[in-house]
N, C-alpha and C positions, 0 to 999 in steps of 0.2 A: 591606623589605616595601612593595609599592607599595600605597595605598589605594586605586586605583581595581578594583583584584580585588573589592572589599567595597561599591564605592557600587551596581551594582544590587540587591542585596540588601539594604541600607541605603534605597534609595526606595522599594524595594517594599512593606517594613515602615513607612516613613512614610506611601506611598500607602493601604495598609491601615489604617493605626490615622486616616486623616482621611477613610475610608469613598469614598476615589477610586478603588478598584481590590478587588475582590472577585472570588474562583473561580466563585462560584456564580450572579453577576450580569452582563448583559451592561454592554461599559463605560457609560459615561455619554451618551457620544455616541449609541448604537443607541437609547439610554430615553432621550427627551424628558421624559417627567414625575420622570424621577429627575435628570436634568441639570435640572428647574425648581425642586425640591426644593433642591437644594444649593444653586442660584442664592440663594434665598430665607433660608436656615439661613444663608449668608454676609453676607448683607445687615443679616440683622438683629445677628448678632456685630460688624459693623463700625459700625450705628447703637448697640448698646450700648456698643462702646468709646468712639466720639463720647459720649457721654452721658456717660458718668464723667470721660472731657473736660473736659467742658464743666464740671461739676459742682465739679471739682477745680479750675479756673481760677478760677469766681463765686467759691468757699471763697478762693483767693490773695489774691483783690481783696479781700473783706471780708476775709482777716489785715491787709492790707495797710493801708485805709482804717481800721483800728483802729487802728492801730499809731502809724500817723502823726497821728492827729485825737486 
């Protein structure tokens, strides 16, 4: 069974379920404000990841500086 039978069906379903590709919508390229839209919804997902980051690092240092002092 080769899998590449199954991968465009498998990115289409991914492309759908992360709202990059819809029937009903023109792609993202034709819509400016829905390509500035996702721009924005991705930016902030990857400032919040930084942020538990960052948050989870401080928490390391202070296990750390306890542990040791």
């Amino acid at each position: 069974m080769d899998t590449d039978d199954h991968r465009p069906e498998a990115e289409a379903k991914m492309r759908q379920s992360l709202g990059l590709s819809d029937g009903s919508r023109p792609p993202a390229v034709d819509d400016p404000q829905r390509l500035a839209r996702q721009a924005i919804r991705s930016q902030a997902a990857a400032r919040e990841y930084a942020e538990r980051q960052l948050l989870r690092a401080e928490q390391t240092i202070e296990d750390l500086e306890f542990s040791s002092g």
